[in-house]
Every structure is written in structure tokens, then in C-alpha cells.
N, C-alpha and C positions, 0 to 999 in steps of 0.2 A: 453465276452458277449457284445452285442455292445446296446446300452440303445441310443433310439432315443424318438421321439414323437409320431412315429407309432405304438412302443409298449404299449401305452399308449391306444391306440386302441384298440390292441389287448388283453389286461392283464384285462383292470380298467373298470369298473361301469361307463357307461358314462354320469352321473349327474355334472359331469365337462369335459370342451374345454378347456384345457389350451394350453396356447401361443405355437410355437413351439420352441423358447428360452426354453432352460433347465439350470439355473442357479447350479453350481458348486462347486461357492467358494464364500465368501463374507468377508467383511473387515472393520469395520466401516459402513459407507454409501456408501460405491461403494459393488460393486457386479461385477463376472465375469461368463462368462455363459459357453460351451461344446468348443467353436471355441477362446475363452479366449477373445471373446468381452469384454467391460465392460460396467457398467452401473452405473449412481447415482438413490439411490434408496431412491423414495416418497412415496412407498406404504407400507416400512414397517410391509409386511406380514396382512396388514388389521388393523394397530395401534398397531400390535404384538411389534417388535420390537425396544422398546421405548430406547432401548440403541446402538440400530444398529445390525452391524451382528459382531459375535465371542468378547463380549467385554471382557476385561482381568479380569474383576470382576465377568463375570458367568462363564466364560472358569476357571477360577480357583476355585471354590465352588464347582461348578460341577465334578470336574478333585478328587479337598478333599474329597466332602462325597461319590463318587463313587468308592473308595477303602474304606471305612467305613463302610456303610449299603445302601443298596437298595431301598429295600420294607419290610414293614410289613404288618398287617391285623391291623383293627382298637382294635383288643384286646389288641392292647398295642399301648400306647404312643409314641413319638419318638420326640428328642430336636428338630430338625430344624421346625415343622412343632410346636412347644410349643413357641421357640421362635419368629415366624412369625405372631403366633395369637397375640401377646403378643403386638408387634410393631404396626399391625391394628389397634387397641383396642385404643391402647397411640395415636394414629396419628388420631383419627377419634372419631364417635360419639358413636361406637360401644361399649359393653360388651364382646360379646360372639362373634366365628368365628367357621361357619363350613366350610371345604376344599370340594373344587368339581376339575374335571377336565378341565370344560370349561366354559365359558358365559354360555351356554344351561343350563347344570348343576347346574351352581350355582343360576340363577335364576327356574329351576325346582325346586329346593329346598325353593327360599322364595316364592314361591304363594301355595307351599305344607305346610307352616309356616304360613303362612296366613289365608286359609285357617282350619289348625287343629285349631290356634288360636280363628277364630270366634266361631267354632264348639265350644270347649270347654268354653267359655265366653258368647256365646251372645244363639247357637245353631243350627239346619240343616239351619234352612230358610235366616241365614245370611250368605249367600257363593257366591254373586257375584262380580266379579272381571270387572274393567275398566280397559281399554288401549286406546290407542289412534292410528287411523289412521295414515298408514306407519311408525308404529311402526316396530321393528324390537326386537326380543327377545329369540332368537336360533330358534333349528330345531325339537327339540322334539316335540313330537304331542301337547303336553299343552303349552308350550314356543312358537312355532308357529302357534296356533289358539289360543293367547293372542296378540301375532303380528297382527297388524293391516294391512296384506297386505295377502289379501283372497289367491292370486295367489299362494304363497306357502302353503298354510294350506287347498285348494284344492283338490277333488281326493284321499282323503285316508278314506272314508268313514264318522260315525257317529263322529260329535267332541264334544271335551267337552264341557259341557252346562256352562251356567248361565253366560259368558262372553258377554261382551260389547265394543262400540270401540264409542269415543268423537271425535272430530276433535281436532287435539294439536293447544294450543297458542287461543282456542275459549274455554273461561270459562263457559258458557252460554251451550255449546254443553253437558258439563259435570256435570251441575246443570240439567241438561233435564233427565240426569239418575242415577244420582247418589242418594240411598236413605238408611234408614239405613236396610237392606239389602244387602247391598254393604261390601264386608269385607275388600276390598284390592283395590286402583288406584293405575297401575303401568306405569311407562315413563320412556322414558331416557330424561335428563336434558340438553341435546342436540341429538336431534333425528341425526343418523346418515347414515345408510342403505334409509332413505324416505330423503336424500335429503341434510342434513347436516342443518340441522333447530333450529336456537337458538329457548328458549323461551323466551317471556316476564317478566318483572319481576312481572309485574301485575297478569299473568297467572301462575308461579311458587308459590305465596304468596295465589292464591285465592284455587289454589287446595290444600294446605294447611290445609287454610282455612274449607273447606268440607268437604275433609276426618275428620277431629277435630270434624265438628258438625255433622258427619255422624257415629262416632265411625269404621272411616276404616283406615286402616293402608297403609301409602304411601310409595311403590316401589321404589326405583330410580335404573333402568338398569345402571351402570355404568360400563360395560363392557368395553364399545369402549372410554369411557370417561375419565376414572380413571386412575390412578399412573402418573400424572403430566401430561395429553395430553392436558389441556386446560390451565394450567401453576398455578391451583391448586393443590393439592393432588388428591383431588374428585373435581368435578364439585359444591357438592349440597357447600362448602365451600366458595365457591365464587358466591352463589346464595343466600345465607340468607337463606336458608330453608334445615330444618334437617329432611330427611327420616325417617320412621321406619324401615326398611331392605333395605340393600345397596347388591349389587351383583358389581361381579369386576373379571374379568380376562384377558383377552388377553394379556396388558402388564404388569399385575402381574408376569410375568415369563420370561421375558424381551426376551421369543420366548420357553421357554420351558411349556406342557400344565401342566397346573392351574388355577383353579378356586374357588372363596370363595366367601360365602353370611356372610354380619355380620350384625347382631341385636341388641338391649338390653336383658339385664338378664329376666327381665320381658315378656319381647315376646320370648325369646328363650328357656323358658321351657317348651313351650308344645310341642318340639319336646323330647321327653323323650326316655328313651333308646329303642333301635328298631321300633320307627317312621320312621324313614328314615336310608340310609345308603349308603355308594360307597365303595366298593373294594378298589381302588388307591387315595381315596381323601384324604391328607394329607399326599402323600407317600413326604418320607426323600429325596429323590432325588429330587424334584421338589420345593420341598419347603425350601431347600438349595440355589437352584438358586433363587427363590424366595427373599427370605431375603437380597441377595446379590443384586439382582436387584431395589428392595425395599430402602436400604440404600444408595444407588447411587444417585437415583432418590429423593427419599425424603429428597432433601437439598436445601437451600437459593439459591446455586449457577444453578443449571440444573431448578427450578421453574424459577425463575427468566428469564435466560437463554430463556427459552421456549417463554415468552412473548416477549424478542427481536428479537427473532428467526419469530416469523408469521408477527413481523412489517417487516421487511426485504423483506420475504413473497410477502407481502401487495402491499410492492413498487414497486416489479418486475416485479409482477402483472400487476401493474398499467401502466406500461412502453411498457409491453405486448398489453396491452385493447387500451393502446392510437394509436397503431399503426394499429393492428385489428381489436378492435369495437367487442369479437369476447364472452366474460361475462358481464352479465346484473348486477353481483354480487359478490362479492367473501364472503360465508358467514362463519359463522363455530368461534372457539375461537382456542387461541392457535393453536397448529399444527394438528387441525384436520379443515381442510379448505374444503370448497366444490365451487368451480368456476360455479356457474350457469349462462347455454349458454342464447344468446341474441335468438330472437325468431327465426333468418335466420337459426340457428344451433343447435336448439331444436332435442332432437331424436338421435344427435352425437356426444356422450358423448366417446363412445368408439372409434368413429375413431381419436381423441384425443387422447385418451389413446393406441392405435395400432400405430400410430405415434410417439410416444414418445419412445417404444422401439424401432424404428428404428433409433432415434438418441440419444438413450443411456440413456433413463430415465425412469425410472419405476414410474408408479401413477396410481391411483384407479377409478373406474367410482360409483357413488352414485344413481343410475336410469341414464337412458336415458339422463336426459338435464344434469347432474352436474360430473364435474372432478372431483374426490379426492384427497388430497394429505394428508397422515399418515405420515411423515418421522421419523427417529429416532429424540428424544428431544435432542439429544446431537451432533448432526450435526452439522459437523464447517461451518463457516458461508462461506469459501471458495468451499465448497461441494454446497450449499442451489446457489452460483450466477452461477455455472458452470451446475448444472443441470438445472436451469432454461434459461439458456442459450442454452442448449440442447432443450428442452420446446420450447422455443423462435422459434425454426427451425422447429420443429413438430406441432404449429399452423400455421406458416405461410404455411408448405404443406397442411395443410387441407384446409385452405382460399381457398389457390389458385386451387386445386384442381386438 
């Protein structure tokens, strides 16, 4: 059977254009595609793959509990997924851990946590939830009309009510609606999807702040953020400011899906038994690689690492812009970077990133004006000067045009 791009056409739901590159095989940070091209890869599946591609530490976890056990039904228990809660719990601010399978998921589950929370505590008329502008926060119907970006949460009819959306890093936007009615402000602690947008510390501390005098409980999406991307464990660790429910997956699983929301004991009993529920959340195989992934990453040497790795980054960058003129910015923490264009190149985010595969590097677009680059955290630093050297030749073709 001959598997091209055309059958992609013909086979698949076309809510996705993908490239006509079919990648094959991957290795670390290189990748090779159908024609045995190769590529250095930035995009890292979307910050999925925080260890690269086939690392010997989930290729063997995986390889162990898939002669061991599969799946169960959440009627029963199962060690790897006991043991994984166990290590969140000890590494974070957490008590309690529920398993989802994806970002979408795991934050469907804490604004449904949120939510039952007020209801039971405060009552019906405390149930509204903030976000923020070009937020991003999965695809489910409630996860994306909590996303602050209309355009996907468009077109499927009546949405869920009582939400609200602030401008992020504008404190003031969020003191205009926020009241004790409010049961839940949810963010990511670096917006990523709207643009790659640190916050302020002023505005991390003030929404705080709020939610405290407001009796609501603060969200932090750390989906695209979390297991060492910004060269903390979590982002909110390296913010000064401690959520009440935390969401995390993408590279929870160092590319295999999983997903988990973690809370305190105290906020996490109003999900009681059959409040909620997932088929595969907490299955044994996932949360195997999980663990494995989890104990890699959560070490002195790969955080650390991480921070030397976006200086590197930084400078290549820089060496880049002084020749081009061609980013107004390079924002982002650790290896979650977003390069935003200068104004001549506003709008061509992607012919950047279409150029890049053509000389062998794979990286992300954030909206229209901003590159991304996800790479794996353990990218040798001889990988990070030869892709951006590839880089290097796929801005100058777009310059020149």
C-alpha cells in the first residue's frame, strides 16, 4: 500500500493541511522523513516531545509494562499510574491527581472541579469563570469557549454560559469582572497558542491577589508549560505564585497521550465518586512512560540544562536578527520561544516555518506574526547550532524572496 499525502485527502477529516513531508523515523532531535531526508527538529510535536523522539528511557518502560498489563477500567487500581500520582504530589503543590488523556481533558476536568466546588461551598449563582484573551485551552466545547480566541469556539451553536474573557498582563481588565460570583480565573502562566506571551510579575501576583478576595480559585493551564519547558518543573514555581488546580500534559508523556489535573485534598473532594470519569485516564501503559519521562526530566541536570540551552538559543538568534532585521522580539522562557516578526513581515509566520522544512528544520508558528520553536529539553547543543544554521538559510530565502 503505498501511504502518500494524497491519501490523506482522500482517507482524513480535513480539519488538518499537513505538510507534504511524512516523517518515518526519528532519533533524538533529528528526524527523517519517506525519501530518508532528514531534519533537526524545533517543533517537538507541539512541546510534546520534551525528550526527543525514541528516548531509551520511554522506549524501555514502554517495551516493560507492555508485556505486563495494558489497560484496566478505573474499578481497579493500577502501580504505574499510583506511582506517577505519587511523584506529582512530592514535586509540586498538589495532593490529589486525576489522569486524563490530554491538555483538553485535563483541564475539562478542573473548570468541572471548579465549578462543582463553588456549587457545593458558595452555591448555583457562584459559577463564573475568567480567561483571558488568546488564551488557548483545548478543543472541547467548554475548554475552547473558555479560550479566549472566538475563532475556534465559533459555529457550533449555543456555548457555555457565565464565561468571561480579561485582556492578559492588564490587571485592571480583570478587576472590571471579576466578583464574588466568579468561582474560577483560568491562564496559562505563559500564554502560548496567542503568541508566546510572558506575564508580568505584577500581573501573576495581582490575579492572585483577586481570586483570594474574590473566593475563586486560580487555574494555571500548564499544558504547553509544564515538565521542565520553561526550565522549571511548572512554570507557577518559578512565578512566586501557587494555583489551586494545575492541568499538565503534553510533555507529561514525553509523546505518548496523557493527561492530569492536580489539586489539594481540600478542593479535590467535591469530585466524589462518579462526578466525573475517563475510560483510559490513568491506563498503565501511559502512565509507565509517564513516570519514565517524569524522572528524566525532573532532575538538576535537564532543568538546569534547559536554561542554557534557550541562552544558546538567544544568541543565534541574535546573530540571525543582526543580519535580517527580520524579529522585533524573541519572547517566551526556556525552550518555549516565540520569535515575533518586525512589522515588514507581519502576517508570515508560516512562510518561515515552510522554509524551514525545506532546509531541514522543523519549528512551530504561534499566530500569523510569531515562529515557535518547542525543541526537545535535552537537545545537544551541537543539534540547537546545526538547526539553526539550517534556520539561518530559510530566513534568508524568505528575506530575499
Amino acid at each position: 500500500m503505498t501511504v502518500s499525502r494524497a491519501l490523506f485527502d482522500q482517507v482524513m477529516v480535513p480539519n488538518y493541511s499537513p505538510s507534504a513531508v511524512i516523517p518515518v523515523k526519528g532519533e533524538g532531535s533529528r528526524v527523517w522523513d519517506q525519501q530518508d531526508n532528514e531534519y533537526v527538529d524545533f517543533a517537538g510535536g507541539i512541546a510534546v516531545n520534551c525528550l526527543g523522539h525514541c528516548h531509551p528511557a520511554l522506549v524501555s518502560a514502554l517495551k516493560e509494562q507492555g508485556e505486563k498489563l495494558w489497560h484496566l477500567s478505573n474499578v481497579w487500581a493500577n502501580e504505574p499510574a499510583l506511582r506517577l500520582a505519587e511523584k506529582l504530589t512530592k514535586a509540586t503543590f498538589a495532593d490529589k491527581v486525576y489522569f486524563a488523556n490530554s491538555g483538553a481533558e485535563a483541564n475539562e476536568a478542573a473548570l468541572k472541579l471548579a465549578r462543582r466546588w463553588a456549587l457545593d461551598n458558595f452555591g448555583a449563582e457562584k459559577s463564573q469563570i475568567i480567561s483571558f484573551n488568546k488564551g488557548f485551552h483545548g478543543r472541547t466545547f467548554f475548554t475552547v469557549t473558555v479560550g479566549g480566541q472566538a475563532a475556534y469556539s465559533d459555529g457550533f451553536g449555543p456555548k457555555p454560559g457565565d464565561i468571561a474573557h480579561a485582556d492578559y498582563n492588564d490587571l485592571a481588565s480583570l478587576e472590571a469582572l471579576i466578583s464574588d460570583n466568579t468561582c474560577a480565573v483560568m491562564l496559562e502562566p505563559l500564554q502560548g497558542e496567542g503568541g508566546v506571551v510572558s506575564p508580568t510579575s505584577e500581573f501573576m501576583q495581582g490575579v492572585r491577589a483577586l481570586c483570594d478576595k474574590h473566593n475563586a480559585l486560580l487555574i494555571f493551564d500548564e499544558v504547553q508549560t509544564g515538565v521542565g519547558r520553561t526550565g522549571d518543573l511548572y512554570a507557577y514555581q518559578g512565578l512566586g505564585v501557587t494555583p489551586d488546580i494545575l492541568s499538565t500534559a503534553k510533555a507529561l508523556g514525553g509523546g505518548f497521550p496523557i493527561g492530569a489535573m492536580l489539586t489539594t485534598t481540600e478542593i479535590a473532594k467535591h469530585l466524589k465518586v462518579g462526578t466525573h470519569g475517563s475510560t483510559y485516564g490513568g491506563n498503565p501503559l501511559a502512565c509507565a512512560v509517564a513516570e519514565a519521562a517524569f524522572d528524566t526530566v525532573n532532575t538538576k541536570e535537564v532543568l538546569e540544562g534547559v536554561t542554557a540551552k534557550e541562552a544558546l538559543f538567544k544568541e543565534l538568534l541574535a546573530e540571525i536578527n543582526a543580519e535580517h532585521n527580520v524579529f522585533a522580539e524573541v519572547r517566551g522562557k526556556g525552550l518555549l520561544l516565540g520569535l515575533a516578526l518586525t512589522d515588514e513581515y507581519k502576517g508570515r509566520a508560516k512562510e518561515f516555518m515552510t522554509a524551514g522544512v525545506e532546509h531541514g528544520v522543523m519549528a512551530l508558528v504561534a499566530g500569523a506574526d510569531v515562529i515557535r520553536f518547542t525543541p526537545s529539553l535535552v537537545i545537544p547543543e551541537a543539534d540547537i547550532r546545526e538547526g539553526m544554521a539550517r534556520f539561518a538559510k530559510a530566513v534568508a530565502q524568505v528575506v530575499k524572496g
